[in-house]
C-alpha positions in Angstrom: -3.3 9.3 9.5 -4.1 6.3 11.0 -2.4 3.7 9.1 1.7 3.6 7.8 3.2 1.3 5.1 4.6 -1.2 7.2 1.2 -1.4 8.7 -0.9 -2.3 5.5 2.3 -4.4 4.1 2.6 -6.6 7.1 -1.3 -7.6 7.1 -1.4 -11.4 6.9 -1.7 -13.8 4.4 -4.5 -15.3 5.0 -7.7 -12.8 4.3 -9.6 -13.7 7.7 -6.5 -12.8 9.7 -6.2 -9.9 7.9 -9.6 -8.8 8.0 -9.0 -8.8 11.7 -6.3 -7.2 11.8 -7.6 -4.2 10.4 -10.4 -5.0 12.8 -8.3 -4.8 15.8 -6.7 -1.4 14.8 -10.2 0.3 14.4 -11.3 -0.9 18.0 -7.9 0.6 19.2 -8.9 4.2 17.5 -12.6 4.0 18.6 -11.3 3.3 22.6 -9.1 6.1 22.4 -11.8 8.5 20.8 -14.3 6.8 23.7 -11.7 7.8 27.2 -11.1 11.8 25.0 -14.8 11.7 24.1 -13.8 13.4 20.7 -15.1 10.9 18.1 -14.9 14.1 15.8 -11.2 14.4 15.7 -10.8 10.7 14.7 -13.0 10.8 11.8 -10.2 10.8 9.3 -8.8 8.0 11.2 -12.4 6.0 11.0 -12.3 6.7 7.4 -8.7 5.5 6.6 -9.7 2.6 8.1 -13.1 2.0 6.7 -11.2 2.5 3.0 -8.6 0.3 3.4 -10.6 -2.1 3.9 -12.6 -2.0 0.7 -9.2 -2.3 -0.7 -8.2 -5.5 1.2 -11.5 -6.7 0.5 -11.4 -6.1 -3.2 -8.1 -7.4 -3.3 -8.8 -10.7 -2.1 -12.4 -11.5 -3.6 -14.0 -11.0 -0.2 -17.5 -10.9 -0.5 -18.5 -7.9 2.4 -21.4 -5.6 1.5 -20.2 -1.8 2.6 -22.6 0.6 3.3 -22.6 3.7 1.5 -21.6 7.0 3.2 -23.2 10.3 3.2 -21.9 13.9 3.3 -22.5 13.8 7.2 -19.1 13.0 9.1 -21.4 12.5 12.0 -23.8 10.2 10.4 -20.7 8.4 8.4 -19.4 7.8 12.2 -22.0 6.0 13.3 -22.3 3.8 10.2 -18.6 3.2 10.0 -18.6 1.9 13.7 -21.8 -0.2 13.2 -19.8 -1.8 10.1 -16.8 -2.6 12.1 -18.6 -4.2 14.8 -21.0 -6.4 12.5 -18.9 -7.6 10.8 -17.0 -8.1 13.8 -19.4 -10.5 15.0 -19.5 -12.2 11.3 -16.0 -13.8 11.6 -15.1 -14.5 15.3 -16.5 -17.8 15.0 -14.9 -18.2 11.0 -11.4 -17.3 13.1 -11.3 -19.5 15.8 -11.8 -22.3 12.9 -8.7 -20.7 11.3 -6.6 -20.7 14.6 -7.7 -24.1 15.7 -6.1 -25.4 12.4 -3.3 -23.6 12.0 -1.9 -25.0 16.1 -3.0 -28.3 14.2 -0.7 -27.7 11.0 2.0 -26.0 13.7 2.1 -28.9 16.3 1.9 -31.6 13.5 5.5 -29.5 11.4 6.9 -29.8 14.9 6.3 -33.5 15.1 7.2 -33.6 11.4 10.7 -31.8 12.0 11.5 -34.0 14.9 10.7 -37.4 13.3 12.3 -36.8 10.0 15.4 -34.8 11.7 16.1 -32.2 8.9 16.5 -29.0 8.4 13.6 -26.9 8.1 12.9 -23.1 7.6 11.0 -21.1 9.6 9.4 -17.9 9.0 8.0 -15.1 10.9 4.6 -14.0 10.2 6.9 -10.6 9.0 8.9 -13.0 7.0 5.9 -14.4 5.7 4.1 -11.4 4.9 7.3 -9.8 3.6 8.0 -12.5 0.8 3.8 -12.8 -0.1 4.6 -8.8 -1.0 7.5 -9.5 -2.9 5.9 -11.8 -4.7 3.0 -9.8 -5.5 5.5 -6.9 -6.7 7.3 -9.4 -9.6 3.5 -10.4 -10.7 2.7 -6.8 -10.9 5.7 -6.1 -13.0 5.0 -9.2 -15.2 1.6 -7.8 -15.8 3.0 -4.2 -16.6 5.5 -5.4 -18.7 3.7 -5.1 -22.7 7.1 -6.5 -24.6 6.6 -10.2 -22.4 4.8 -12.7 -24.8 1.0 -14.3 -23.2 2.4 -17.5 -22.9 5.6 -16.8 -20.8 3.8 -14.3 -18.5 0.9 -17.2 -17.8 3.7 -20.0 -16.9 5.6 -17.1 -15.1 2.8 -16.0 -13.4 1.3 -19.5 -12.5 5.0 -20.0 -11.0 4.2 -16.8 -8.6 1.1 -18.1 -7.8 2.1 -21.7 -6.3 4.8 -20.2 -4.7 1.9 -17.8 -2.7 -0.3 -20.5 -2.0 2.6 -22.7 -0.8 4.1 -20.3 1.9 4.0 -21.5 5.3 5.7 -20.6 8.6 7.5 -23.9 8.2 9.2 -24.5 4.6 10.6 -28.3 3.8 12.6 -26.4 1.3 12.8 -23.8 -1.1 13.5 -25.6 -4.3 10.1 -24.3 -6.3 11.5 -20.7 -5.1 14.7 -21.7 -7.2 13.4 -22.3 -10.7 12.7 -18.5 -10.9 16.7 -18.3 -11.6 15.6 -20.5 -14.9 13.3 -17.4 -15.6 15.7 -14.6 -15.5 17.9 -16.5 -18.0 15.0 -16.6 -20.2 13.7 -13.3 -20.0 17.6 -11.7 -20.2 17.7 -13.7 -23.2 14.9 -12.7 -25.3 14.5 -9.0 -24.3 17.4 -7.7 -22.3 17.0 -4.0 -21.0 13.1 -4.4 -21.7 13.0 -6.6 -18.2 14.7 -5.0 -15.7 12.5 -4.7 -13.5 11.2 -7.9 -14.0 14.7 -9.3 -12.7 15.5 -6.5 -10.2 12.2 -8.1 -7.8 13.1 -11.5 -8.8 16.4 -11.4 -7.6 15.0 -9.3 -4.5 13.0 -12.3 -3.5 15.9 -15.1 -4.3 17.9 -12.9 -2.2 15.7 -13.2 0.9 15.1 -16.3 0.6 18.6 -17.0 0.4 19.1 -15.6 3.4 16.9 -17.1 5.6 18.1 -20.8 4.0 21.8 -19.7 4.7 20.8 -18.6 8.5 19.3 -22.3 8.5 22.1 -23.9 7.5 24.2 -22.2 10.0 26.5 -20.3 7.1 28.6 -17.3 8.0 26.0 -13.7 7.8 29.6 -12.5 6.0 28.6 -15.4 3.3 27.8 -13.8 0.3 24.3 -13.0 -0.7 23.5 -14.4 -4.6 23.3 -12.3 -7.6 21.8 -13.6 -11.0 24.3 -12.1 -12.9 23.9 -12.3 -17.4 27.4 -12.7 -19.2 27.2 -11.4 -23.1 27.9 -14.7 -25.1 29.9 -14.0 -28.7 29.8 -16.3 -31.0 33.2 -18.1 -32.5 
């Protein structure tokens, strides 16, 4: 097997760098099956790669025509690599776009941070990817969950999605992160047990991003990482 977990979780954010990404990993397999001269042996390799990503792809609305395979591991082979290295050629130019504006938006944060002299997050592209994941688990849950009404998953939800699209390896702050704490009340309060697991990844993500705020603000790593905790209120 080709690919591990960690591997497909910490693909980037941004569709194009993870397109490459995958890219990259195939030309790694294909220049080791080149120096045995055993392309047969990595065919499960080629195809693991070749089907994750259809999955990226579906994932994040790419529009990428796949050709269809045949029951020939030879001929698949062959049309596999001549995928990869089209569509190679499709995005170089589409990348160095993305990497010439994202040293724009990093040099301009740095000038930012220096002129305005406060304290700023940064986050590794694992951080990054790692809290895009997260993310992605408490929508899935939302989505899952049948006993949450339409109208609080779609505000919930629309929460999620701002907080995706407003990631960035410099944060100003993380104060849109924090109204999710407003969310757990509400969901405790009208159905309890029935959103566990709701609250479980919400609290997994205020927790991490606790953490990298608190190693900003130069606290103690002995500080104490925050818990949503739910009292039971009785009524006099």
């Amino acid at each position: 097997m080709a690919l591990d977990k960690s591997f497909i979780q910490n693909l980037p954010t941004n569709p194009l760098l993870g397109e490459t990404k995958i890219i990259e990993e195939f030309r790694k397999i294909l220049e080791e099956s080149n120096k045995k001269s055993t392309r047969e042996t990595y065919y499960d390799d080629f195809l693991d790669l070749f089907s994750l990503y259809q999955v990226y792809a579906a994932k994040h609305s790419l529009d990428i025509l796949f050709p269809p395979l045949t029951n020939d591991k030879k001929i698949n082979t062959g049309i596999i690599i001549n995928f990869f290295e089209t569509r190679q050629k499709e995005i170089n130019e589409q990348l160095e776009d993305v990497l010439s504006l994202k040293t724009l938006a990093e040099k301009k944060s740095t000038f930012e941070t220096i002129l305005s002299q406060d304290i700023t997050y940064n986050l590794t592209d694992k951080d990054l990817n790692t809290l895009y994941h997260k993310l992605d688990l408490i929508i899935d849950a939302v989505n899952e969950n049948f006993d949450v009404k339409r109208s609080l998953k779609s505000r919930l939800i629309n929460l999620l999605g701002i907080l995706k699209r407003d990631l960035k390896p410099t944060m100003q702050n993380f104060d849109k992160f924090w109204a999710l704490v407003g969310y757990t009340g509400i969901l405790y309060g009208l159905y309890e047990d029935k959103v566990m697991k709701i609250l479980d990844k919400i609290k997994d993500v205020l927790n991490f991003v606790w953490k990298i705020q608190a190693k900003a603000e130069g606290l103690p790593s002995t500080n104490p990482v925050i818990t949503v905790i739910f009292k039971e209120i009785h009524n006099k």
